[in-house]
C-alpha positions in Angstrom: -42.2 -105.2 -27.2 -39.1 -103.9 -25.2 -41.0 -100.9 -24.3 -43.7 -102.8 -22.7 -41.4 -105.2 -21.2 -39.4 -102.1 -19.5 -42.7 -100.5 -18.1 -43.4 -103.6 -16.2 -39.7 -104.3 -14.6 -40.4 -100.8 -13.6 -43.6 -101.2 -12.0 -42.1 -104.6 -10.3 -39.2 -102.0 -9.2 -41.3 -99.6 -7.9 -42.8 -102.2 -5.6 -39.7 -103.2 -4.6 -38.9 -99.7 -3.4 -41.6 -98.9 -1.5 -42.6 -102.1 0.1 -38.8 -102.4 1.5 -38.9 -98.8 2.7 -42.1 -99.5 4.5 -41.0 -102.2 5.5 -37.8 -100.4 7.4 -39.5 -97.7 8.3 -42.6 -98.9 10.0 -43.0 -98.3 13.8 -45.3 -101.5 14.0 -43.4 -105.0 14.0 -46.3 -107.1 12.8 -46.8 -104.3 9.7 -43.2 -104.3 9.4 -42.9 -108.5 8.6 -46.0 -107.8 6.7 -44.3 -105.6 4.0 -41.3 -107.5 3.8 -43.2 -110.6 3.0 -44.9 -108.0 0.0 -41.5 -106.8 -0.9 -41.0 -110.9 -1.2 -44.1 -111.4 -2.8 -43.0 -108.6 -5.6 -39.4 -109.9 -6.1 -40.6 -113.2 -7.0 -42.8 -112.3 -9.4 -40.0 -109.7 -11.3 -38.5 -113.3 -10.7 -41.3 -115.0 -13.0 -41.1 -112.1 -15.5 -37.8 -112.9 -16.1 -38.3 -116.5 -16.7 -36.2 -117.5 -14.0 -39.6 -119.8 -12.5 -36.9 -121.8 -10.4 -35.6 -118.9 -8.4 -38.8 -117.4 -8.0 -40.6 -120.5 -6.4 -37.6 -121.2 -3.9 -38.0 -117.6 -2.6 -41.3 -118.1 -1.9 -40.6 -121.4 -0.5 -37.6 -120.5 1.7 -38.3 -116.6 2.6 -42.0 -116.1 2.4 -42.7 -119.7 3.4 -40.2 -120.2 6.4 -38.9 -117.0 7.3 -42.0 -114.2 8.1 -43.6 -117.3 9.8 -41.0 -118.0 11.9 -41.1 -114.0 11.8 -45.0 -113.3 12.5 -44.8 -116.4 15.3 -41.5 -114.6 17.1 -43.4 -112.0 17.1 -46.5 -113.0 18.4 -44.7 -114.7 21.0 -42.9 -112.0 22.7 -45.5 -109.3 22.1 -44.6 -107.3 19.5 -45.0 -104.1 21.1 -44.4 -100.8 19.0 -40.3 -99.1 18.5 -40.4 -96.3 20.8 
């Protein structure tokens, strides 16, 4: 049972990782808020493994909810033209 129960917290951690570092290191601002909402996405449901149900459904309320919209529409708004 624990064995099982670390292989998943290490899948949910592996998400983590990447989706945040391609999230930081993408070049495109629309693909960039698009990651960090996946890295959000992930850390709520490590969140819901955990049994902390609370936590997790007020990050996706608050962050993934509010946040990357006000995000995608900033972007959208000012262009959102590639880093150079």
């Amino acid at each position: 049972m624990i064995f099982i129960f670390t292989i998943i917290v290490l899948i949910f951690s592996v998400f983590l990782i990447v989706f945040s570092a391609l999230s930081v290191r993408s070049r495109n601002l629309v693909h960039g808020a698009v990651w960090l909402m996946l890295f959000m996405f992930s850390m709520a449901g490590l969140f819901v493994y955990l049994g902390t149900d609370f936590v997790a459904s007020i990050e996706l309320l608050v962050y993934v909810g509010a946040v990357i919209t006000l995000l995608v529409f900033t972007l959208m708004l000012t262009g959102g033209k590639e880093i150079e």
